[in-house]
C-alpha positions in Angstrom: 90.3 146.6 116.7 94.2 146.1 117.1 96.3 143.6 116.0 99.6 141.9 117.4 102.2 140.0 115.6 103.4 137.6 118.6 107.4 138.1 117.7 110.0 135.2 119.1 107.7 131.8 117.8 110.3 129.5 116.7 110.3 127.0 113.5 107.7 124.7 114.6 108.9 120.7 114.0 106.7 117.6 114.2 105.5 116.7 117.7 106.1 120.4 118.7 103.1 121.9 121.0 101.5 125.1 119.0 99.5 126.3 122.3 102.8 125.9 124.2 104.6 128.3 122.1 101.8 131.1 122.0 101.7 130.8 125.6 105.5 131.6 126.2 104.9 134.0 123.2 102.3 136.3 124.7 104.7 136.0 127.9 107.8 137.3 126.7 105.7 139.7 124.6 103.9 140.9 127.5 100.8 140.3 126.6 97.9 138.7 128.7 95.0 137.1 127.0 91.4 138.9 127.0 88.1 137.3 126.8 87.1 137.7 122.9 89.9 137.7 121.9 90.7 135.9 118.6 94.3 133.8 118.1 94.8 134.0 114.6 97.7 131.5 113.4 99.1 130.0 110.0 98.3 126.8 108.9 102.0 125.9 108.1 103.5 125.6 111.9 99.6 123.8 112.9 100.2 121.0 109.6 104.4 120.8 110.8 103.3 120.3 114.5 101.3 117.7 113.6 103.6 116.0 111.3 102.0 117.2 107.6 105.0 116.4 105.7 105.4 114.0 102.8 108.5 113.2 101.2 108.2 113.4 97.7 110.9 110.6 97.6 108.1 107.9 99.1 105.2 108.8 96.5 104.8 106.8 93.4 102.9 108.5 91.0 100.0 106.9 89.5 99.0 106.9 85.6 96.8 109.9 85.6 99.3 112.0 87.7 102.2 111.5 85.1 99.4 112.5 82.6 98.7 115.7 84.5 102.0 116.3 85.4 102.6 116.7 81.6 100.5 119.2 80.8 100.9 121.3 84.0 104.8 120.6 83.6 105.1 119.9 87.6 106.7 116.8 89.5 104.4 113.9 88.7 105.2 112.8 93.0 103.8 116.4 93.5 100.8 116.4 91.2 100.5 112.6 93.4 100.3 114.2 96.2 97.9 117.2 95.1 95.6 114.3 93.7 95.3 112.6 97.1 94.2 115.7 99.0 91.7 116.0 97.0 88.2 115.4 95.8 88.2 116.3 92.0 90.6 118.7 89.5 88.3 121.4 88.1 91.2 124.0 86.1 94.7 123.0 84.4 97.6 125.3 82.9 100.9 125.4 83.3 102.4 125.5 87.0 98.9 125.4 88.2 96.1 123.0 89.2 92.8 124.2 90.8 91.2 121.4 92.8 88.5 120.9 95.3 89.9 120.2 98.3 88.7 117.3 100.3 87.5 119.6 103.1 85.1 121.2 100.4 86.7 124.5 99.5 88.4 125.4 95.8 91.8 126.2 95.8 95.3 126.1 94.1 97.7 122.8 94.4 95.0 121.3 96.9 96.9 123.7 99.7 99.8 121.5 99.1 103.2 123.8 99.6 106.7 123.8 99.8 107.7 127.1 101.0 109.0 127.8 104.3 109.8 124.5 104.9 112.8 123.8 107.0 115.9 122.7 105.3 118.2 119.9 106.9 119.7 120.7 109.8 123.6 120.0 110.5 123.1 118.1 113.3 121.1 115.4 111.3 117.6 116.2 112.3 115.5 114.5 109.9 113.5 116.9 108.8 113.3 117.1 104.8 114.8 119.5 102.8 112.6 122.2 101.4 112.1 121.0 97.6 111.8 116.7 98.4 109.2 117.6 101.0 106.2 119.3 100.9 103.4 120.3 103.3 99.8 119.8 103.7 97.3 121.3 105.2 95.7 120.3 108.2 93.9 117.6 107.7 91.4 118.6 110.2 91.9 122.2 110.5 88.5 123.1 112.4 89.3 120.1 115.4 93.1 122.0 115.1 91.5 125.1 116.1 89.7 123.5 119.0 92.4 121.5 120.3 94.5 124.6 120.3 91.6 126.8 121.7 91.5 124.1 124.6 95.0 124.7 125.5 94.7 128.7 125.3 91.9 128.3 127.8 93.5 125.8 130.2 97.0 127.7 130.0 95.3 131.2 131.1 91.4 130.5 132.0 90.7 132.9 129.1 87.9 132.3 126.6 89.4 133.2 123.6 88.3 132.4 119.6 90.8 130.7 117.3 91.4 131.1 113.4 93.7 128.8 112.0 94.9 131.1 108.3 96.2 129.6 105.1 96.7 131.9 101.6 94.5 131.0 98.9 93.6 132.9 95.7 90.4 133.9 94.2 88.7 132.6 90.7 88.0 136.1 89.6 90.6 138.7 91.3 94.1 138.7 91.2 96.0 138.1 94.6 96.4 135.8 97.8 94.3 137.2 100.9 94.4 135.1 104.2 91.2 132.8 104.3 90.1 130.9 107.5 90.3 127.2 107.2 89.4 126.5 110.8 88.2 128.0 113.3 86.9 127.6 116.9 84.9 129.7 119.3 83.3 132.3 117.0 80.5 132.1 114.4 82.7 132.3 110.9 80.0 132.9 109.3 77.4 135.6 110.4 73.9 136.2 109.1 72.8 138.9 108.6 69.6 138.5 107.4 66.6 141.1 109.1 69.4 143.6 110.1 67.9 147.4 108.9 70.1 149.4 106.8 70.7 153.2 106.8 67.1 153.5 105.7 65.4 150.9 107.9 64.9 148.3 105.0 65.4 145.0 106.2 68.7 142.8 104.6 67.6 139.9 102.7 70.8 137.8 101.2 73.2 138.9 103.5 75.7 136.8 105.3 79.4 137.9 106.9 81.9 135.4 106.4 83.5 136.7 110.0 86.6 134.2 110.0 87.5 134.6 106.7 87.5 138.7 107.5 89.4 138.6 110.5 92.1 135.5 108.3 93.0 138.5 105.9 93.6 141.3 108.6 96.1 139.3 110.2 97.7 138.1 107.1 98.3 141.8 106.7 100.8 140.8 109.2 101.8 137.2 108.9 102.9 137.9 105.4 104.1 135.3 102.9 107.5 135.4 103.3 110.2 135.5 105.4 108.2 137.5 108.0 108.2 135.0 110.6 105.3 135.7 112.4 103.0 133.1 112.2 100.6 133.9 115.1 98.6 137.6 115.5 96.2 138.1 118.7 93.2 140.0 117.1 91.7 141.8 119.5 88.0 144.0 119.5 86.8 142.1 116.7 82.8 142.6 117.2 80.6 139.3 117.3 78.1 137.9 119.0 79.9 134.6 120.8 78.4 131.5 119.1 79.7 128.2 117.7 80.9 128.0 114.4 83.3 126.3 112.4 85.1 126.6 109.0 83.2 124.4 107.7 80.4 126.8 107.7 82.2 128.9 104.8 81.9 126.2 102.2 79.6 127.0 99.9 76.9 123.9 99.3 77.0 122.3 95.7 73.1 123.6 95.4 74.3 127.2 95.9 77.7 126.8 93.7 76.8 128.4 90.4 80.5 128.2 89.0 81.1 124.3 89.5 
């Protein structure tokens, strides 16, 4: 399996088209789409192309946000904002809330972020500064990853597979790893179930969250940082090609032992 780190993608802005810019990306790069392939890209420029930004300045925060703003000692506009992409708070300290996101998964600030967000620009464009603005997430992520894989396909008549890769952390290890929150044209999750091992036994529990896997090897690249490059053509992954969907990763409240 090899990886490439598509150099030259610009700061994406509202309105701006994310397939457009891989296109001209793989072109300058020299690269030329293979079927199988899987476009891996960060959640960040998918949310700014689609216009994902909330200035803090218009939020009014409600009564419960000021009261968890308090003891999490954050921006009670922020903690608004958190609230809203959400479906319920499950863990509170200081600088952190853990939520369930309204998509389903568990994760830190409800995906809300402010890093890496384009500061004003001389000229006047209005995009916010980084600090009054902040970013969601997509707010479809796995229609994201179709739309884009649309465009991939029409650009070059390639079949290819599409992750779309935010950061998250984990309950019970320390660290970020890249985690699929949409994906398109791939199963993201694999089962397993009636493979034979070494010995011949037959697996029994086993399932392969695919898009999550192949998320974290090209986060490897994208970095958190000041890398600047948000897209990585993954290339060789092995899978058999089915429909799937982020969606699919999120475990179902009868299965969640820890809510």
């Amino acid at each position: 399996m090899t990886l490439f780190a598509l150099p030259g993608i610009p700061l994406v802005k509202p309105g701006d088209d994310p397939g457009g810019l891989i296109v001209e990306a793989l072109e300058t790069a020299g690269l030329m789409l293979e079927s199988r392939d899987v476009v891996a890209v960060t959640s960040k420029i998918v949310s700014k192309a689609e216009g994902r930004l909330v200035r803090l300045a218009d939020v009014y925060p409600s009564a419960r946000a000021r009261r968890i703003a308090a003891r999490c000692r954050k921006d009670p506009r922020l903690v608004q904002v958190i609230l809203d992409e959400s479906q319920k708070v499950s863990r509170l300290r200081p600088g952190l809330i853990i939520v369930k996101h309204r998509l389903g998964f568990v994760c830190a600030n409800a995906g809300v972020d402010r890093s890496n967000v384009q500061p004003p620009q001389p000229d006047g464009d209005p995009v916010v500064a980084c600090g009054e603005s902040v970013l969601l997430l997509p707010a479809n992520p796995d229609r994201s990853a179709a739309k884009l894989r649309q465009q991939l396909g029409a650009a070059t008549g390639v079949d290819v597979a599409v992750v779309i890769v935010d950061s998250h952390g984990r309950a019970h290890r320390m660290g970020t790893v890249g985690v699929a929150v949409g994906a398109a044209g791939l199963p993201a999750l694999e089962d397993w179930r009636g493979r034979q091992d070494l010995f011949g036994r037959p697996l029994e529990h086993t399932a392969v969250g695919l898009a999550d896997q192949i998320a974290s090897a090209a986060s490897l690249l994208m970095g958190q940082a000041a890398e600047g490059t948000p897209v990585v053509l993954v290339r060789g992954v092995p899978f058999s090609p089915r429909e799937g969907t982020a969606a699919d990763l999120v475990r179902p409240p009868e299965l969640d032992l820890y809510s």
